[in-house]
Gaussian input, Z-matrix of N, CA and C with variables (Angstrom, degrees):
# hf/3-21g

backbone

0 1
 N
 C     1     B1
 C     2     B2     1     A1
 N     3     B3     2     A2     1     D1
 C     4     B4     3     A3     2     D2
 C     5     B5     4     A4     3     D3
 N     6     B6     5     A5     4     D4
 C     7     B7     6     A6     5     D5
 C     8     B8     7     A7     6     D6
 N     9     B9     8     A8     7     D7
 C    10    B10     9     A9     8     D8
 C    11    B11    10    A10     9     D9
 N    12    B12    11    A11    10    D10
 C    13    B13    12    A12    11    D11
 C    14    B14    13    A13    12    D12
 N    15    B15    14    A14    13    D13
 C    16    B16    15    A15    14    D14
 C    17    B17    16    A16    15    D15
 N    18    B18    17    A17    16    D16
 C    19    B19    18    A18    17    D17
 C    20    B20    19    A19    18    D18
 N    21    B21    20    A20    19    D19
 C    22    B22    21    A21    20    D20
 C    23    B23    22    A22    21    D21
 N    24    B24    23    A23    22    D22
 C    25    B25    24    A24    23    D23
 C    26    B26    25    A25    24    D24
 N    27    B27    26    A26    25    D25
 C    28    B28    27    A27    26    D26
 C    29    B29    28    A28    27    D27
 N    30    B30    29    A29    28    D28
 C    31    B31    30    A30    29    D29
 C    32    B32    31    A31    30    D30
 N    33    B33    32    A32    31    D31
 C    34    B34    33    A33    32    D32
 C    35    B35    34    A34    33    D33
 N    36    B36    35    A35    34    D34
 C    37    B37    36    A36    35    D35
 C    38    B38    37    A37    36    D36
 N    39    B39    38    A38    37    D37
 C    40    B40    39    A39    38    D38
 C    41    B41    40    A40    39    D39
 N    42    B42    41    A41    40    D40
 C    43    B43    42    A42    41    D41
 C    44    B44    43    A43    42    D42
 N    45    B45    44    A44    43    D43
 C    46    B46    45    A45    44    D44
 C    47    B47    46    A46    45    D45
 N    48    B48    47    A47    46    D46
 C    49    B49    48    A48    47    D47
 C    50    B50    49    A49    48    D48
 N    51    B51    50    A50    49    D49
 C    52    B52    51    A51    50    D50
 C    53    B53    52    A52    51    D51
 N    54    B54    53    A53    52    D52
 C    55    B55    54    A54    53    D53
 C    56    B56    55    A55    54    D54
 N    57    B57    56    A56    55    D55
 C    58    B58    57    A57    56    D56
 C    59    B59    58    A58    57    D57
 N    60    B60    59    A59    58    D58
 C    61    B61    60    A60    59    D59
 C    62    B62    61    A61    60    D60
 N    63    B63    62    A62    61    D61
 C    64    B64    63    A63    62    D62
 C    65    B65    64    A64    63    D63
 N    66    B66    65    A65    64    D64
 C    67    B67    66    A66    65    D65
 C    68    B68    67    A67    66    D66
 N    69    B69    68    A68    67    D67
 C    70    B70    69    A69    68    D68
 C    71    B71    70    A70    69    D69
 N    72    B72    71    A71    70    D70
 C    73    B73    72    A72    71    D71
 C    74    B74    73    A73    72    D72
 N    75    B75    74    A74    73    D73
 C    76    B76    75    A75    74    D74
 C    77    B77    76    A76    75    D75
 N    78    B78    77    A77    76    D76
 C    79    B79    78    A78    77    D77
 C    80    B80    79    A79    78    D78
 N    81    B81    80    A80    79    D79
 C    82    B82    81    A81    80    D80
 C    83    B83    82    A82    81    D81
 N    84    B84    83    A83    82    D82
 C    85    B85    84    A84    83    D83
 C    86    B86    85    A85    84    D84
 N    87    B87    86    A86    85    D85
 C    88    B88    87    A87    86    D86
 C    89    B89    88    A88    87    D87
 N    90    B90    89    A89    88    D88
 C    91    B91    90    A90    89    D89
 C    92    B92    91    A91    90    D90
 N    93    B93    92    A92    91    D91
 C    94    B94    93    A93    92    D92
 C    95    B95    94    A94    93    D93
 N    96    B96    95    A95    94    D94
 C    97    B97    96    A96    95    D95
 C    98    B98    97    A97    96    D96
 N    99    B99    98    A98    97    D97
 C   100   B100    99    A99    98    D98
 C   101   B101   100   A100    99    D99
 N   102   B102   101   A101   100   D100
 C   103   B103   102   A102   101   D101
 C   104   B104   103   A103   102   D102
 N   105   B105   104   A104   103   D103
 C   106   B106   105   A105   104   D104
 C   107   B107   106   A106   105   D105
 N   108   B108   107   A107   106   D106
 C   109   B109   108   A108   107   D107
 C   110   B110   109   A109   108   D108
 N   111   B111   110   A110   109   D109
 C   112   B112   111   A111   110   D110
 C   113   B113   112   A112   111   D111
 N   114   B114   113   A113   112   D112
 C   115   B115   114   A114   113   D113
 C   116   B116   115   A115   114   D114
 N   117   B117   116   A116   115   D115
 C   118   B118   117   A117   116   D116
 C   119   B119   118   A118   117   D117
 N   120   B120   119   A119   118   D118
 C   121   B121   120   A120   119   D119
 C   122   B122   121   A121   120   D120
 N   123   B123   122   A122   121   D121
 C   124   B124   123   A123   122   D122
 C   125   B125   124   A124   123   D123
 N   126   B126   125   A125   124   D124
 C   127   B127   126   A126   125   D125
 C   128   B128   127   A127   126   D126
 N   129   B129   128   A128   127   D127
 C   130   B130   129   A129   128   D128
 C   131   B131   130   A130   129   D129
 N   132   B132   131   A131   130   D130
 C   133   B133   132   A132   131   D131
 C   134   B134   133   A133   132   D132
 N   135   B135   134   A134   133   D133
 C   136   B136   135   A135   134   D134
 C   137   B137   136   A136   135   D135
 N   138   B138   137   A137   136   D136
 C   139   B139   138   A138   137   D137
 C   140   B140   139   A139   138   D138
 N   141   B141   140   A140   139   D139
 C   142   B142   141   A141   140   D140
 C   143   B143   142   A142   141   D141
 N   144   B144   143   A143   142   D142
 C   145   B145   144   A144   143   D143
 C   146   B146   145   A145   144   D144
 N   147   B147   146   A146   145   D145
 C   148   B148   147   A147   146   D146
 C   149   B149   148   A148   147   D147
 N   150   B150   149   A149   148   D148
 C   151   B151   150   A150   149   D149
 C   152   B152   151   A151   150   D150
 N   153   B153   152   A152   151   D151
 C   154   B154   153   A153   152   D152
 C   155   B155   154   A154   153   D153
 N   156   B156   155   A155   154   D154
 C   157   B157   156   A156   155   D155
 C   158   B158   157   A157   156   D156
 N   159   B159   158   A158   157   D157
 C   160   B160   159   A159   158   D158
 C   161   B161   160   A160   159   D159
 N   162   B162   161   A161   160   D160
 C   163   B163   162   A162   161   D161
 C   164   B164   163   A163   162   D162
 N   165   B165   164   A164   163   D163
 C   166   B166   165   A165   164   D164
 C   167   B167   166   A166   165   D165
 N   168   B168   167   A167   166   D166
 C   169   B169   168   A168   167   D167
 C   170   B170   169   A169   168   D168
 N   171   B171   170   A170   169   D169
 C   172   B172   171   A171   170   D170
 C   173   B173   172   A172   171   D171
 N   174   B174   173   A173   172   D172
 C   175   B175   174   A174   173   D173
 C   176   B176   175   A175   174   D174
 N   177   B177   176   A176   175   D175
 C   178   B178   177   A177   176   D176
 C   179   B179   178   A178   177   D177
 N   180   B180   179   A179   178   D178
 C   181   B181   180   A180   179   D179
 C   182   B182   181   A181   180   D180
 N   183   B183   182   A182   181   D181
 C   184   B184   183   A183   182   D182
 C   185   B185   184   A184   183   D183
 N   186   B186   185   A185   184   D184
 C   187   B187   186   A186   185   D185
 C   188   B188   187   A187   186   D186

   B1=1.4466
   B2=1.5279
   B3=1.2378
   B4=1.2316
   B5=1.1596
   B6=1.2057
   B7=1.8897
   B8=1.1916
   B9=1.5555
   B10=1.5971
   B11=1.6365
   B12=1.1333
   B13=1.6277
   B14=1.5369
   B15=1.3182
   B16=1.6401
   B17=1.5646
   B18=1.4174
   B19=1.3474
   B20=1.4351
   B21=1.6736
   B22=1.4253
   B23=1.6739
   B24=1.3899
   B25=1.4672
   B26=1.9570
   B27=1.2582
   B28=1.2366
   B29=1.7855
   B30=1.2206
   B31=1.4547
   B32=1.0487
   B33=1.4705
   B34=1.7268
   B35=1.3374
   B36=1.3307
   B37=1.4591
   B38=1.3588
   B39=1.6936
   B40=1.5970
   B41=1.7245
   B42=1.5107
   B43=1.9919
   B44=1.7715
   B45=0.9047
   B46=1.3720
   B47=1.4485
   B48=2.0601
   B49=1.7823
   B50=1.6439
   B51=1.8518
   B52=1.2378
   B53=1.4139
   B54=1.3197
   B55=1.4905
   B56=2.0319
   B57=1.8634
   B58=0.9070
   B59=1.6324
   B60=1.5252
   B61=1.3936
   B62=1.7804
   B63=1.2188
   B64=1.9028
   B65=1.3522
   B66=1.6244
   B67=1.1799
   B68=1.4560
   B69=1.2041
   B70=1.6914
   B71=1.2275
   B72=1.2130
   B73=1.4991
   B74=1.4115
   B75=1.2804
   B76=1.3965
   B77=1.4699
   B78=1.5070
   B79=1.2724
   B80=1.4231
   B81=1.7164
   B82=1.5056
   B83=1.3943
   B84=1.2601
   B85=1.3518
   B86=1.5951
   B87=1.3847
   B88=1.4833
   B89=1.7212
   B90=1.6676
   B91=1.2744
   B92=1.3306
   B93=1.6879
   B94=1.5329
   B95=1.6136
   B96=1.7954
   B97=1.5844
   B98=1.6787
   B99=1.4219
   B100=1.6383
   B101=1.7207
   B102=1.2419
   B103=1.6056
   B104=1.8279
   B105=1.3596
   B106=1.2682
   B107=1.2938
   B108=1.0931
   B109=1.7752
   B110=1.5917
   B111=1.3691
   B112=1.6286
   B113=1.4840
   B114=1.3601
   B115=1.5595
   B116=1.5291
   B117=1.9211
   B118=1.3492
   B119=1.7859
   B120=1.0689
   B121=0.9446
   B122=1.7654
   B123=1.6451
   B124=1.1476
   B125=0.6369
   B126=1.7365
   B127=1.7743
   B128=1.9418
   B129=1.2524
   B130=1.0903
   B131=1.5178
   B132=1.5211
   B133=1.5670
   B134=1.6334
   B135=1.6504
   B136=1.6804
   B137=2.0304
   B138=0.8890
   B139=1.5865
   B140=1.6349
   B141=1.4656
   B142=1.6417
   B143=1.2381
   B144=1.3048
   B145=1.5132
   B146=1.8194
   B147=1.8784
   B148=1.5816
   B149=1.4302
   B150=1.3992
   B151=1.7343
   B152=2.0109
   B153=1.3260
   B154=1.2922
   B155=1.9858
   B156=1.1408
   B157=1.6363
   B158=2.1628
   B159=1.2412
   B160=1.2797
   B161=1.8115
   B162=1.2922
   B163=1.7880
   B164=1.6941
   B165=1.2944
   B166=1.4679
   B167=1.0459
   B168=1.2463
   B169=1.6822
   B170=1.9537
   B171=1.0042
   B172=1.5331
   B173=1.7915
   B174=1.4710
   B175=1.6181
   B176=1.2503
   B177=1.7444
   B178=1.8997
   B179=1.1153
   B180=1.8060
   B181=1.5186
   B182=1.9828
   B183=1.1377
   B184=1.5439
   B185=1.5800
   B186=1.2015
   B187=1.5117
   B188=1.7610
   A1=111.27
   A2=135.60
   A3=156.93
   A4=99.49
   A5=115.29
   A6=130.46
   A7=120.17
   A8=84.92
   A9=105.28
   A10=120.22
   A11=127.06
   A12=156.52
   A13=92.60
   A14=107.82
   A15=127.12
   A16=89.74
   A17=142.17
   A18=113.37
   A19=134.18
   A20=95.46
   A21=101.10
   A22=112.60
   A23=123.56
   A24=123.23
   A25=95.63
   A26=127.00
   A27=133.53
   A28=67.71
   A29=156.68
   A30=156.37
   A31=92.70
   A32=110.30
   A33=124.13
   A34=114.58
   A35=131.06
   A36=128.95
   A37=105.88
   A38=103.47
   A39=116.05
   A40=120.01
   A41=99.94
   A42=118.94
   A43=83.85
   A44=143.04
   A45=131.09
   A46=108.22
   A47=94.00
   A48=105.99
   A49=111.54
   A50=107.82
   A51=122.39
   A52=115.16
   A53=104.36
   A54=123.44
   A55=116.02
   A56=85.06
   A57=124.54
   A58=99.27
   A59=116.30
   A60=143.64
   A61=92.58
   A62=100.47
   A63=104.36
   A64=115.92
   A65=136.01
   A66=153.05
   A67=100.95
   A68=135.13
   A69=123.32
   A70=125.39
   A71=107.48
   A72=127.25
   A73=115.18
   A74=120.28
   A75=128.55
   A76=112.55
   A77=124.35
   A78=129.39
   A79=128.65
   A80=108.54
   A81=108.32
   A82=114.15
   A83=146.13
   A84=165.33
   A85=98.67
   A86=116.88
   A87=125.67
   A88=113.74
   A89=118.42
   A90=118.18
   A91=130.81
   A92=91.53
   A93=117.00
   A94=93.55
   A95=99.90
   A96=107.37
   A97=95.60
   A98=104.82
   A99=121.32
   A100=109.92
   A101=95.78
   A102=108.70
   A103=113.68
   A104=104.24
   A105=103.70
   A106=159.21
   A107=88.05
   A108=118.27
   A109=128.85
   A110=97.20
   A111=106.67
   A112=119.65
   A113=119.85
   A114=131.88
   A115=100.68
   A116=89.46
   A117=104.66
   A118=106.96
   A119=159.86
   A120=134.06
   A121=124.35
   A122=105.98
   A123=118.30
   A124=145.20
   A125=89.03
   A126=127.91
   A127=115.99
   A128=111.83
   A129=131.74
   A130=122.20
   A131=114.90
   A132=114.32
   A133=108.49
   A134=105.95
   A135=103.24
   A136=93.64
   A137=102.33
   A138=101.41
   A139=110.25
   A140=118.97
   A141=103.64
   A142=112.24
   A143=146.01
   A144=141.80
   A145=65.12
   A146=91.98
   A147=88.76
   A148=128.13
   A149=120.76
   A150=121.56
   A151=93.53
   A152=105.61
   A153=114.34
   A154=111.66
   A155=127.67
   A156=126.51
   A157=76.63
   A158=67.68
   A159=99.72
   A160=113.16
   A161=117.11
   A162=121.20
   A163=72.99
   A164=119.15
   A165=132.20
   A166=123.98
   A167=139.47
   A168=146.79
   A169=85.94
   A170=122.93
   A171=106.52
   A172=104.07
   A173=100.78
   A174=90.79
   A175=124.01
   A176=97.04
   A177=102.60
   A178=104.62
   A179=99.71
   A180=128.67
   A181=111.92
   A182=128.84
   A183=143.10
   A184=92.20
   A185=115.92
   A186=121.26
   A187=112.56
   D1=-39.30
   D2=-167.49
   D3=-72.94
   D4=-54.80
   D5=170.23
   D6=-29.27
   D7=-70.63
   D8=171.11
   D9=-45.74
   D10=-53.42
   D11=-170.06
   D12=-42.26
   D13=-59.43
   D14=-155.06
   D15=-93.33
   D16=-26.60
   D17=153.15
   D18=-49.00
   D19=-65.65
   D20=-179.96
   D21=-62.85
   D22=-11.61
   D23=-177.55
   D24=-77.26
   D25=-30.86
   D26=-123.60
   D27=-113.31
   D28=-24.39
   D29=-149.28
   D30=-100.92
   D31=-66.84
   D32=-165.10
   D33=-64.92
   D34=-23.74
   D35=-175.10
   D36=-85.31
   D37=-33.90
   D38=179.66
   D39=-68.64
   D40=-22.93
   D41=170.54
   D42=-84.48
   D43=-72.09
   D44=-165.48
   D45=-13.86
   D46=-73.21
   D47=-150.03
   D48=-81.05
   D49=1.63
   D50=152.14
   D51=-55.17
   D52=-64.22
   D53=-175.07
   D54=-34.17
   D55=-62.16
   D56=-175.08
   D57=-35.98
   D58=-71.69
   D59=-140.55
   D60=-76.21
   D61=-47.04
   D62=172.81
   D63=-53.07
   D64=-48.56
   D65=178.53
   D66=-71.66
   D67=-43.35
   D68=-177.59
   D69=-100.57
   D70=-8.35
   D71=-163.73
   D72=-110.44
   D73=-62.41
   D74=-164.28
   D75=-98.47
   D76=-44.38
   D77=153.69
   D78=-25.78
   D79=-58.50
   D80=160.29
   D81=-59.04
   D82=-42.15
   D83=170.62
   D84=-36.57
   D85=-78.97
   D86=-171.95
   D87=-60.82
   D88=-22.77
   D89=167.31
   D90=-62.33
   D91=-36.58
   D92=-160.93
   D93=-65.80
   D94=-43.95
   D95=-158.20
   D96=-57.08
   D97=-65.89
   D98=175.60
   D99=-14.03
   D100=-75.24
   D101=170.78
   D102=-27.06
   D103=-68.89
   D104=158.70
   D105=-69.63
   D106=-4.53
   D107=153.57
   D108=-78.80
   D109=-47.18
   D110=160.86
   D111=-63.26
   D112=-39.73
   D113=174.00
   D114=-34.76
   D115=-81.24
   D116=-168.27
   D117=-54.38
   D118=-49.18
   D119=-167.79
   D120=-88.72
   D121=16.50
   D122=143.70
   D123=-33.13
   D124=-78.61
   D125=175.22
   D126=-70.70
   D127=3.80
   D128=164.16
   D129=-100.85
   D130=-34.92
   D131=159.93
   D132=-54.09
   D133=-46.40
   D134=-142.15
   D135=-94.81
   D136=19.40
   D137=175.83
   D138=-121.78
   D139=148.00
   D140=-167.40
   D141=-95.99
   D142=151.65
   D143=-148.36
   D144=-108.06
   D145=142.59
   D146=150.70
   D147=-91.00
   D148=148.96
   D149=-171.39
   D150=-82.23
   D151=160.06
   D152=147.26
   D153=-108.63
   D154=82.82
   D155=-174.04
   D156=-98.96
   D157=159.53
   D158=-178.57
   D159=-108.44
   D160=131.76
   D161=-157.62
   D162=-96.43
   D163=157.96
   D164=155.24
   D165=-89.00
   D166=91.04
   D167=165.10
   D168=121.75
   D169=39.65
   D170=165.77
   D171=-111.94
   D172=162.52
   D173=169.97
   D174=-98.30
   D175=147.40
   D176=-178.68
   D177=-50.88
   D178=136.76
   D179=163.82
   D180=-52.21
   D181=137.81
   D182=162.09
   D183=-56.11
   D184=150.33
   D185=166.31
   D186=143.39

């Protein structure tokens, strides 16, 4: 019986510091990432993509 006790005690403490490790650990982790995800696609709004338009009667670019 005692055996038993200290299994199921030995599961549940072990789901705890699971628990635990998701909430202190990775949460800050996934914000941080977030954060830097939002940055970068900032700095991708506020910069101008260059176009390729095409001039009429100019000559093709080398490349």
């Amino acid at each position: 019986m005692t055996d038993n006790r200290n299994t199921i005690l030995a599961v549940i403490l072990s789901g705890l510091v699971l628990i635990a490790w998701q909430y202190f650990y990775n949460v800050p982790q996934m914000e941080k990432q977030r954060a830097q995800q939002q940055a970068q696609a900032e700095l991708q709004k506020s910069t101008p993509q260059p176009t390729a338009t095409a001039t009429p009667g100019a000559a093709p670019q080398a490349g």
